[in-house]
C-alpha positions, 0 to 999 in steps of 0.5 A, spaced: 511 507 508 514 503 502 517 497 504 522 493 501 518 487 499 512 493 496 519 495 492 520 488 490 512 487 487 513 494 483 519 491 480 516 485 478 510 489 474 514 494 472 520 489 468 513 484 465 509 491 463 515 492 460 516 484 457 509 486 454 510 492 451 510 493 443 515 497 443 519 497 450 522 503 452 526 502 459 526 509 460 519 510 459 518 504 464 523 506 469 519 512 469 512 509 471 516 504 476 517 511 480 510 513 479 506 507 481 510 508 487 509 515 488 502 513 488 501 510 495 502 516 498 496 519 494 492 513 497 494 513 504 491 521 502 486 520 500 483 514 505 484 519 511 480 525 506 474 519 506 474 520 514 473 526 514 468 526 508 464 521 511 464 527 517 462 532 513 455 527 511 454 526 518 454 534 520 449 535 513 445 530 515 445 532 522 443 540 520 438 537 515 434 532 521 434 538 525 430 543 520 425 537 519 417 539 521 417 535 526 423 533 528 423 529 535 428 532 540 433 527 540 433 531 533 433 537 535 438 536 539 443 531 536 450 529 538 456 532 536 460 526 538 462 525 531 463 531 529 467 533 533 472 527 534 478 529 537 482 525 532 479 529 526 479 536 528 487 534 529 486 532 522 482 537 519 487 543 523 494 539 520 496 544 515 502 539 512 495 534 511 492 540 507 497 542 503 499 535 501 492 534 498 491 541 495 497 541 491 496 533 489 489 534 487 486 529 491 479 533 491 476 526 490 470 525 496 466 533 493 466 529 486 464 522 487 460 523 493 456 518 492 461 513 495 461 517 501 454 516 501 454 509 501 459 508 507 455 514 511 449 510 511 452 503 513 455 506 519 448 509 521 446 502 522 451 500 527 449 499 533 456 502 536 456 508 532 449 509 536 453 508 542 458 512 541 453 519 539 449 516 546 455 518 550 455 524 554 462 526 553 468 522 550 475 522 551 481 523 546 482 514 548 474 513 546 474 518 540 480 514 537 477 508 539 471 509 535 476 511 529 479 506 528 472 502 529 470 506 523 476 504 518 476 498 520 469 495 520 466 501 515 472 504 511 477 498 509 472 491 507 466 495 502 467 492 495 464 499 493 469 503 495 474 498 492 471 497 485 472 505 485 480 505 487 480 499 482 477 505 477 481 510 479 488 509 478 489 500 477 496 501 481 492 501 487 490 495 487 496 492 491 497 498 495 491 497 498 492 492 504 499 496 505 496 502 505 490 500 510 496 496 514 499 503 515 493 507 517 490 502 522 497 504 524 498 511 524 491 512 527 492 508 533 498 513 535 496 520 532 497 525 538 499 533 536 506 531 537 506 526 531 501 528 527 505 531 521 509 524 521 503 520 521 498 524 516 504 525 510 509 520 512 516 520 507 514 515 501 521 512 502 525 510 508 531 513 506 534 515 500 537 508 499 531 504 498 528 509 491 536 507 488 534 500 491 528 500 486 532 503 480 537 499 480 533 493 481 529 495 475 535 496 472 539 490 473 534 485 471 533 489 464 539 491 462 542 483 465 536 480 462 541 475 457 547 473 463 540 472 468 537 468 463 543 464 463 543 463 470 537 459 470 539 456 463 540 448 465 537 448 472 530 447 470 531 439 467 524 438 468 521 444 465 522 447 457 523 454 457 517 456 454 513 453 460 515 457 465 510 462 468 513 469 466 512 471 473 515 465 475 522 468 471 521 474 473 521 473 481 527 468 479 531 474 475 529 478 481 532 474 486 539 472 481 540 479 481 539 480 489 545 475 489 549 477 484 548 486 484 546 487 491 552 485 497 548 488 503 542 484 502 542 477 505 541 471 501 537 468 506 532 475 506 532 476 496 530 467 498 523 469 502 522 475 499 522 471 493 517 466 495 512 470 498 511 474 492 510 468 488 505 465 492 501 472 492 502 473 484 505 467 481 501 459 481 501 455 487 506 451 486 511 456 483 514 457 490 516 451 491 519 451 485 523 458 486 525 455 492 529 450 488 532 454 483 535 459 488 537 454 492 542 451 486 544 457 485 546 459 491 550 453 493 553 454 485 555 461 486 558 459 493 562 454 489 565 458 483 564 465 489 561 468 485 557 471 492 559 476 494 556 478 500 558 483 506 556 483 512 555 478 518 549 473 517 549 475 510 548 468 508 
């Protein structure tokens, strides 16, 4: 689920939270760099709970419309499309996605459902929603589609619902398009076959992407001096002290790829690095890494310095 460049972004708040403590403690943070990537797996839970939550609102609504005095028999007869969604009886049925939620305590939805609420009575006033209930029979394509639709168009862009992650765990934050990247993904391809992959997929593609992350982490800490030296006299237009620190940091990240990490293609550490700067850093900040990275990889080249194995490593 986590990918490379993800790992890189932890990284980056990981050393700055680190820079910003009073009383830094690399063991401490290395701890909480493992924790706020572990917390993506539990919001990609939680979001596929919130499908089946908005579910359950819609049968209590059903149930109660039903009950009304006088009701109309449309109410008396409601649809069941939504509530039996194929797509989320396979959900609801996967033990692997039950078991994940009961032992991480992800009991969210039942506490807070007001914001269920919210997104439940948004959906009502949409007119495929409507559509799909219309509908004599669906097939396991249509109710997939429909799903989709309400991620999408429902689920995904309410501020509310982000105001409430952003409350809940702050490490959220940035997961967040990922995680909604990755469900749109998944639920595009659920089937009985696959279901346990998609609903609780590993965290890390393999075991070298969590050392990647350690030793990352590691190197741009405790090499904080030799990095520092690396970038002394490259930035004649710029005074240490006016520097971004986000800006340092991507360039210590980048440093440390080229020197600490063969495998990893030089041409690969450089984009990384200007795509997370231009997320996190000031407008100008990847032009400005750019250049720097540039010298000092001709640099490294020259004194070789640059150690890199493999084809197209450059």
């Amino acid at each position: 689920m986590l990918t490379r460049r993800h790992i890189r972004i932890k990284v980056l708040q990981s050393v700055y939270a680190f820079h910003q403590s009073k009383q830094p403690d690399i063991e401490k943070q290395e701890k909480f760099l493992l924790y706020s990537m572990d917390q993506m797996q539990d919001l990609y839970l939680l979001l596929i709970q919130l499908l089946l939550a908005i579910q359950g609102q819609a049968e209590d609504y059903l149930v109660k419309s039903q009950k009304k005095h006088l009701a109309t028999s449309e109410e008396k007869n409601p649809s069941r499309n939504f509530i039996e969604n194929r797509v989320l009886q396979l959900i609801t049925a996967n033990p692997s996605f039950t078991e994940a939620i009961k032992n991480k305590k992800l009991d969210y939805w039942a506490q807070d459902d007001e914001y269920v609420t919210i997104l439940f009575k948004q959906l009502r006033k949409k007119e495929w929603y409507q559509a799909y209930l219309e509908k004599i029979a669906t097939s396991y394509a249509e109710d997939q589609e429909f799903i989709l639709k309400l991620y999408k168009e429902i689920i995904a862009p309410n501020e509310k619902l982000y105001e409430y992650l952003e409350d809940k765990r702050l490490t959220w934050l940035d997961d967040y398009p990922l995680v909604n990247t990755a469900l749109m993904k998944a639920l595009g391809k659920i089937s009985d076959k696959n279901a346990s992959d998609l609903l609780v997929p590993k965290l890390y593609k393999n075991h070298e992407d969590r050392e990647y992350a350690l030793t990352l982490f590691r190197k741009v800490i405790l090499k904080e001096e030799d990095l520092s030296e690396e970038i002394e006299g490259k930035t004649p237009n710029w005074d240490k002290e006016r520097i971004a620190e986000l800006d340092l940091i991507i360039l210590k990240i980048g440093i440390a790829e080229f020197l600490y990490f063969p495998s990893i293609p030089v041409r690969v550490t450089i984009n990384e690095c200007l795509e997370i700067s231009k997320e996190y850093s000031t407008p100008k900040s990847s032009i400005f890494i750019n250049g720097i990275l540039d010298k000092l990889v001709k640099e490294f080249e020259e004194n070789s310095k640059l150690k890199k194995i493999g084809r197209g490593l450059r």
